[in-house]
Legacy VTK file of the C-alpha trace (Angstrom):
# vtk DataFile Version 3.0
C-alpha trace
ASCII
DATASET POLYDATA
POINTS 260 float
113.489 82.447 127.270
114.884 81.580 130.597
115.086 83.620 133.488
117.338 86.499 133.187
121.022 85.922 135.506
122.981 88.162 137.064
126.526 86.718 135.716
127.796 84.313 133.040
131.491 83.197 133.947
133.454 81.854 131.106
136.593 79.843 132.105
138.222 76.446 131.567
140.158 76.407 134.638
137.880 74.634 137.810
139.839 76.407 140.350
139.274 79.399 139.185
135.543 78.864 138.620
135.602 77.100 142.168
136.394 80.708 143.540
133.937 82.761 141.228
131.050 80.052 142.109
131.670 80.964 145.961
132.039 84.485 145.798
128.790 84.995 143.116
127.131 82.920 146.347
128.422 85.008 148.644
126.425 88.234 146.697
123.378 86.409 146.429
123.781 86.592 142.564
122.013 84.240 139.649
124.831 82.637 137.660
126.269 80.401 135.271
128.759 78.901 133.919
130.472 77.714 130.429
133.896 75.606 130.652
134.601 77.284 126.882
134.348 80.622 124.625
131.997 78.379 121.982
130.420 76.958 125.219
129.944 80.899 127.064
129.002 82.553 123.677
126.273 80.401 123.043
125.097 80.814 126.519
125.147 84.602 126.575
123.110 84.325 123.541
120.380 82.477 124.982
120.512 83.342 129.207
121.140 87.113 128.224
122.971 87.818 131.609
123.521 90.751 132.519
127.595 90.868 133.141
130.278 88.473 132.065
133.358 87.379 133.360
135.439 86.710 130.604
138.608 84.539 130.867
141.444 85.652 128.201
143.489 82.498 127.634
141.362 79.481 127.439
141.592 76.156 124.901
139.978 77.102 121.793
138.617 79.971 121.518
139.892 82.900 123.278
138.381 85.528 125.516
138.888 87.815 122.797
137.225 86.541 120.247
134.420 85.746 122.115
134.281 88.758 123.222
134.009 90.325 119.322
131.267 87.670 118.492
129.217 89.186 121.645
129.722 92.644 120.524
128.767 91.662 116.704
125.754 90.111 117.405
122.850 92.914 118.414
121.268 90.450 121.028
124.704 90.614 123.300
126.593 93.539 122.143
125.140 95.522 125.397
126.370 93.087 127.671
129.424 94.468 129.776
132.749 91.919 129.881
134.905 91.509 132.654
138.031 90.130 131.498
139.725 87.950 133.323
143.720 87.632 132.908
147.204 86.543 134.430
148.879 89.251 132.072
149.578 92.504 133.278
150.851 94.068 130.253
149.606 97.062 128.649
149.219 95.797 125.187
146.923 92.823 126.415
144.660 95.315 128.129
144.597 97.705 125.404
142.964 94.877 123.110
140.777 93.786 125.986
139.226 97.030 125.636
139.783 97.697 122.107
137.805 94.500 121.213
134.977 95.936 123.512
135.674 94.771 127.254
134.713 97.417 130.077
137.181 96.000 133.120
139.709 93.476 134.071
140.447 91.500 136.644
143.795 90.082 137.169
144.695 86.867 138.143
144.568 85.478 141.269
141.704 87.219 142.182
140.793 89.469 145.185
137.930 88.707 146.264
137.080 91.935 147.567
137.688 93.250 143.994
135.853 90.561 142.243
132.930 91.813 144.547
133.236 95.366 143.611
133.909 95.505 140.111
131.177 93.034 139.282
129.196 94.801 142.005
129.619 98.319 140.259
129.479 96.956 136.478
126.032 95.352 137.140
124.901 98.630 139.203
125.290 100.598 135.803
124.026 98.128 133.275
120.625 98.012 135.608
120.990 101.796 135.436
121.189 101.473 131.293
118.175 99.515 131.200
116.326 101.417 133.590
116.731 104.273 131.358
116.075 102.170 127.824
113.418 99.323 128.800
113.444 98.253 125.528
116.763 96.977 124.440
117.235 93.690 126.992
115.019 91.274 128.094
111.977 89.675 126.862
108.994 91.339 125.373
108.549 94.096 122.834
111.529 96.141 121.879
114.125 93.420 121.368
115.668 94.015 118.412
115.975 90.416 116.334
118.898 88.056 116.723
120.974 87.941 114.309
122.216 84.691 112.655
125.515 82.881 113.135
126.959 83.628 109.807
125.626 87.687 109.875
127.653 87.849 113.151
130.645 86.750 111.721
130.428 89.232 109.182
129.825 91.888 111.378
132.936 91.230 113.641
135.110 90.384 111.073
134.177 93.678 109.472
134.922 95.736 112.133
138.280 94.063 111.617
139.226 94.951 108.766
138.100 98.501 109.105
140.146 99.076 112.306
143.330 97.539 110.377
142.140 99.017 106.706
145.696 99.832 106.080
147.279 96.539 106.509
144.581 94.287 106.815
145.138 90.592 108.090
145.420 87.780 106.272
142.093 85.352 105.102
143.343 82.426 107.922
143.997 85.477 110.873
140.616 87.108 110.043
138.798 84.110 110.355
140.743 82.735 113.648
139.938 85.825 115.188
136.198 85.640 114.734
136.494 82.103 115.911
135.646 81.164 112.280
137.442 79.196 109.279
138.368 80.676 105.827
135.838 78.826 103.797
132.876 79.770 106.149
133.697 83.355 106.330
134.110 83.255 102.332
130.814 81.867 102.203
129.348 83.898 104.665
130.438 87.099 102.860
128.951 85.926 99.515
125.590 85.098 101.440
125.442 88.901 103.296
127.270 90.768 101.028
127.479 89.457 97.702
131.558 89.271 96.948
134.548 87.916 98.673
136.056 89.014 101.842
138.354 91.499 100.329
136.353 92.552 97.647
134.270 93.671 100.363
137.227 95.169 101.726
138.148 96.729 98.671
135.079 98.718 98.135
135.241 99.688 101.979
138.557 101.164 101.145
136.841 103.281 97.928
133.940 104.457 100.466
136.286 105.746 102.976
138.213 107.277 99.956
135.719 108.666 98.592
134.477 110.554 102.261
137.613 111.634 102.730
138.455 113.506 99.488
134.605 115.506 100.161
134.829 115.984 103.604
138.285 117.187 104.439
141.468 118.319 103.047
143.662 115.257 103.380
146.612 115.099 101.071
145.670 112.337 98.598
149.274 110.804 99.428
148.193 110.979 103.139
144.357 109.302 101.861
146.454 106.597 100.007
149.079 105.458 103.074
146.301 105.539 105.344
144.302 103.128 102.866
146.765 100.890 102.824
147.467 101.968 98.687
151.367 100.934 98.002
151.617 104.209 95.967
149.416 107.359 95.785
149.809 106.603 91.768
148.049 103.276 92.759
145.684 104.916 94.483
144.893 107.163 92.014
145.097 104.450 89.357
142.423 102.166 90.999
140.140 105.054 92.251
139.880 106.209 88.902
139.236 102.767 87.285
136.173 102.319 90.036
134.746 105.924 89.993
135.512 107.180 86.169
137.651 110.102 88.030
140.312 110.975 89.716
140.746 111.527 93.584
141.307 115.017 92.625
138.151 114.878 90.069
136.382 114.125 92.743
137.929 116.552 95.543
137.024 119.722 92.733
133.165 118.463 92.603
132.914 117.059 95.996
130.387 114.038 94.769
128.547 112.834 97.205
130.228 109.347 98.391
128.513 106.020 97.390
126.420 104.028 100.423
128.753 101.873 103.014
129.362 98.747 101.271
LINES 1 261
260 0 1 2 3 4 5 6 7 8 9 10 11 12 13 14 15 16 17 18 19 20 21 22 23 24 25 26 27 28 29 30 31 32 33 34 35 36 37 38 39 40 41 42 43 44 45 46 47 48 49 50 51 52 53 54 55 56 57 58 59 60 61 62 63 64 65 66 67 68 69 70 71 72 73 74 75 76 77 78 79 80 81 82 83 84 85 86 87 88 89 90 91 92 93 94 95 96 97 98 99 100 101 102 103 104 105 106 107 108 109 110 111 112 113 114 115 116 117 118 119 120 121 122 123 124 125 126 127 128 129 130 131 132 133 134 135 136 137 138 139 140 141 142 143 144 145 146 147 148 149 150 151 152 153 154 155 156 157 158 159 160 161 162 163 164 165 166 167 168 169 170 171 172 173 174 175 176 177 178 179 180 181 182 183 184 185 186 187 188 189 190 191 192 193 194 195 196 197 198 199 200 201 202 203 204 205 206 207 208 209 210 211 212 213 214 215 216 217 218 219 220 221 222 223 224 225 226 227 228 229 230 231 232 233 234 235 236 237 238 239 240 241 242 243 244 245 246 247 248 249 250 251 252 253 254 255 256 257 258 259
């Protein structure tokens, strides 16, 4: 594997790379550089830097979903990202972070910040692996990269479990992993044995099922949360899965089935 760098920057505008280029100089820092998110991801995967710059808005694919690919695969999900932005609203930073991001910086850059946050970020991921050797890097310990199609899964799973309720559509799900419907489909068959939302429907059933043993959760509460169009559905469709009720279940508190 090649040398280990200090900073992968992932941005299709020049000027703006112009600026990161001289100021990663200025530090004395080991870089590089992808002009795309299908470009950066595959780099990040292979250089295993240890920060990212991240821009938000580029051609293609987005800062964001590279950023959920990175986190998805085991190889890169350590790997702190920087995102880079023009926006300054809150919902766009809520999602940077939401989708795993540790900082922003805003566009046009200070330099002085540039400097510091990347200066502090890379302070405390040499601090993580100070303290756990073996998860970066070469040698024994690295845990084994996962493929292509297992990432996908992985991200878009995460997904649909943070929007169980009202889950996106098949086309959304798979733009957002940076992904087409058909390969996703496939994917799922090839990891997990059904369809996308079959997968999602026995997630649902799981988290069901954990809920009506491990708390007291109205069922009607259980089913809205669930995304369920009526507790009656609910009820209807747990029973037709499990054999009982949600309240069957609730009275014996059965222990819930194995994550899907």
């Amino acid at each position: 594997m090649p040398s280990r760098i200090d900073v992968l920057m992932i941005d299709d505008s020049i000027t703006d790379l112009r600026l990161l280029l001289e100021l990663m100089t200025l530090r004395d820092l080991r870089f590089s550089v992808a002009r795309d998110g299908e470009q950066g991801y595959r780099q990040a995967v292979v250089l295993d830097p240890g920060l990212i710059l991240l821009d938000i808005h580029m051609t293609g694919t987005d800062g964001f979903t590279v950023c959920r690919r990175l986190k998805a695969n085991a190889s890169t999900a350590e790997i702190p990202v920087i995102f880079l932005t023009a926006a300054t609203d809150l919902a766009t930073r809520l999602e940077g972070f939401r989708v795993g991001g540790v900082d922003y910086i805003t566009k046009p850059f200070s330099e002085t910040e540039v400097l510091a946050r990347v200066g502090v970020h890379l302070g405390l991921a040499a601090r993580r692996m100070n303290e756990h050797p073996g998860r970066s890097g070469t040698g024994e310990g690295i845990r084994p990269l996962t493929t292509p199609d297992e990432v996908l899964v992985v991200a878009a799973q995460r997904i649909l479990r943070e929007s169980i309720s009202a889950p996106p559509s098949l086309e959304e799900l798979a733009s957002r992993v940076g992904s087409n419907r058909r390969r996703l489909g496939e994917a799922f068959q090839a990891f997990c044995g059904q369809t996308v939302f079959g997968w999602l429907r026995e997630e649902r059933f799981r988290r069901a099922h954990q809920m009506l043993c491990e708390t007291t959760v109205p069922v009607s509460t259980i089913s809205d949360a669930l995304g369920y169009s009526t507790p009656a559905n609910f009820s209807k469709a747990f029973r037709e899965r499990h054999g009982l009720t949600p309240s069957e279940i609730r009275e014996g508190a059965i222990s819930p089935p194995p994550p899907p």
